[in-house]
N, C-alpha and C positions, 0 to 999 in steps of 0.2 A: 582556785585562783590564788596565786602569791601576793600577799598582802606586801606591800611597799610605801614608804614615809614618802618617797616624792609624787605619790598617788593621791588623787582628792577623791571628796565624797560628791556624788552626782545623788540629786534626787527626781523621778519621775513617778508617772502612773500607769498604771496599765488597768481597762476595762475589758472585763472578760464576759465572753457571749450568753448571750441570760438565758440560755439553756443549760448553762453551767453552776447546776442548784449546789446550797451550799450544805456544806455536810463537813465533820471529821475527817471522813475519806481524801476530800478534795483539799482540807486543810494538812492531814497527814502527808500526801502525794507531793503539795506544794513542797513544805518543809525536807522532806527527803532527796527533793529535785534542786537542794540549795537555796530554795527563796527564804531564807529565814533571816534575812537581810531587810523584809518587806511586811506590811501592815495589811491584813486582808480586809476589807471592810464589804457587808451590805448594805444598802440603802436603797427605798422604792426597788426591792427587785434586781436590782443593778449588783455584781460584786464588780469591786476595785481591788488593786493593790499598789502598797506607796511601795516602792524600793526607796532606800539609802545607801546605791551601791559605790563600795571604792574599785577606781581602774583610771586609767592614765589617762582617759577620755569621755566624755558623756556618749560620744557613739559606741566604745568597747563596754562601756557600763549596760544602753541599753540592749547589746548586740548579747552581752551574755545573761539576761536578766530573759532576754527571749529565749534563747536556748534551754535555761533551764524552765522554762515554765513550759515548754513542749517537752520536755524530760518528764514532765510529770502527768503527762498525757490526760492533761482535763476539761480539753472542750478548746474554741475559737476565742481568739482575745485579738483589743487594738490598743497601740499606745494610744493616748487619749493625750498626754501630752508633757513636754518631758524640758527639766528647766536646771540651771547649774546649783546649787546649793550656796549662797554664802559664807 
């Protein structure tokens, strides 16, 4: 993605299917598939992750924040919910 000034920062979440155990592997896969934009977290069982993605829209932010997190082929995920950044 070409980083551009008249681009904003969008932030969302995405919860990924909790068969999706957390490991190196899956944080490695992430990061290689471009999510290093984004905050992996666990909790009860649950992983998440924040993106802070830049792109000229919150639809193109979430559209390629999805693409790559199926780049990195690590199981079923749902935006959980996803909001403009001030």
């Amino acid at each position: 993605m070409t980083k551009n000034t008249a681009e904003c920062k969008h932030e969302f979440t995405f919860i990924l299917d909790s068969r999706t155990a957390h490991s190196e592997t899956v944080e490695d896969a992430l990061f290689e598939a471009d999510c290093d934009d984004s905050i992996l977290s666990f909790q009860d069982g649950i992983m998440s992750m924040v993106f802070c993605r830049s792109a000229a829209s919150l639809e193109d932010a979430v559209a390629s924040a999805i693409h790559d997190v199926k780049k990195a082929n690590i199981g079923n995920f749902y935006v959980s919910k996803a909001r403009i950044r001030p």
